[in-house]
C-alpha positions in Angstrom: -5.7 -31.5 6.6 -5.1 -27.7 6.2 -6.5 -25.8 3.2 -5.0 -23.0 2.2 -7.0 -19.4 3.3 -8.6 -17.8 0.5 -7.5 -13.9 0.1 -9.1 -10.9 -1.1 -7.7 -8.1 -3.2 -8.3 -4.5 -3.4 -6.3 -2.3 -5.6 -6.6 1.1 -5.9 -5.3 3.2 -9.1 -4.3 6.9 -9.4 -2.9 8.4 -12.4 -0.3 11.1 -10.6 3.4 11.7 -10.5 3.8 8.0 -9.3 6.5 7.3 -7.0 10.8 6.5 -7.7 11.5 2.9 -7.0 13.7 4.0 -4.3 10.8 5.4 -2.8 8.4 2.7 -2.9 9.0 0.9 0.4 9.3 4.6 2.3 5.7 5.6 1.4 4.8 2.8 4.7 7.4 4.8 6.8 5.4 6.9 9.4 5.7 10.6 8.8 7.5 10.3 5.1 6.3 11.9 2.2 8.2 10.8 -1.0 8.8 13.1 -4.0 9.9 16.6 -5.1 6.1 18.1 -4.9 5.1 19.1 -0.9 1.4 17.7 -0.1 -0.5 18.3 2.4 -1.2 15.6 5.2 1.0 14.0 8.2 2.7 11.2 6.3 0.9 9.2 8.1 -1.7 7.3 6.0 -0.4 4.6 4.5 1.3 3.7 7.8 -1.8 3.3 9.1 -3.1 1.4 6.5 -0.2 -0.9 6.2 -0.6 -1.6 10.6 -4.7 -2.2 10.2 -3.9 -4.8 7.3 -1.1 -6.4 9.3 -3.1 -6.7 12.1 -5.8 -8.9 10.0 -2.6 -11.0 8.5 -2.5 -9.3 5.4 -0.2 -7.6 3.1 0.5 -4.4 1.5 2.5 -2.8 -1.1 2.7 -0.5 -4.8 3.7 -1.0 -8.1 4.3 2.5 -9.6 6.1 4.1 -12.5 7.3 7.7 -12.4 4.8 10.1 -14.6 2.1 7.2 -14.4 0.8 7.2 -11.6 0.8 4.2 -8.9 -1.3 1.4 -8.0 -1.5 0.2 -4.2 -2.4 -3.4 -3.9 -3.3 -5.1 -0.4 -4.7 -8.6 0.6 -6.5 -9.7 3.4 -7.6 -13.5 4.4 -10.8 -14.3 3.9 -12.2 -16.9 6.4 -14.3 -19.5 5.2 -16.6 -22.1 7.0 
């Protein structure tokens, strides 16, 4: 019989501009940067993220509200014995 694999979750909070809703799926693009401000960095982060967490058959994604900040939320199995 097959038991479901247990997860873990990590989120991680910020309390900046937070991101449109249009936007939200585009912050995983490589080399995107969402929003009117310009940051620094290569757009690349959170693509990398999102490939290391795929690779361990997990998942990633964001809940975020413009002027509140944004919340990024990812899930990795956990193996048990």
């Amino acid at each position: 019989r097959h038991q479901p694999e247990e997860s873990l979750q990590v989120s991680i909070q910020d309390t900046g501009v937070g991101i449109a809703r249009e936007d939200m799926d585009k912050v995983f693009e490589r080399f995107k940067q969402v929003g009117h401000e310009k940051t620094q960095g290569t757009g690349l982060g959170l693509t990398i993220c999102r490939e290391i967490i795929a690779h361990h058959c997990g998942k990633i994604w964001v809940e975020s509200q413009l002027g509140m900040g944004s919340t990024f939320h990812f899930t990795i199995p956990v193996k048990t014995l």
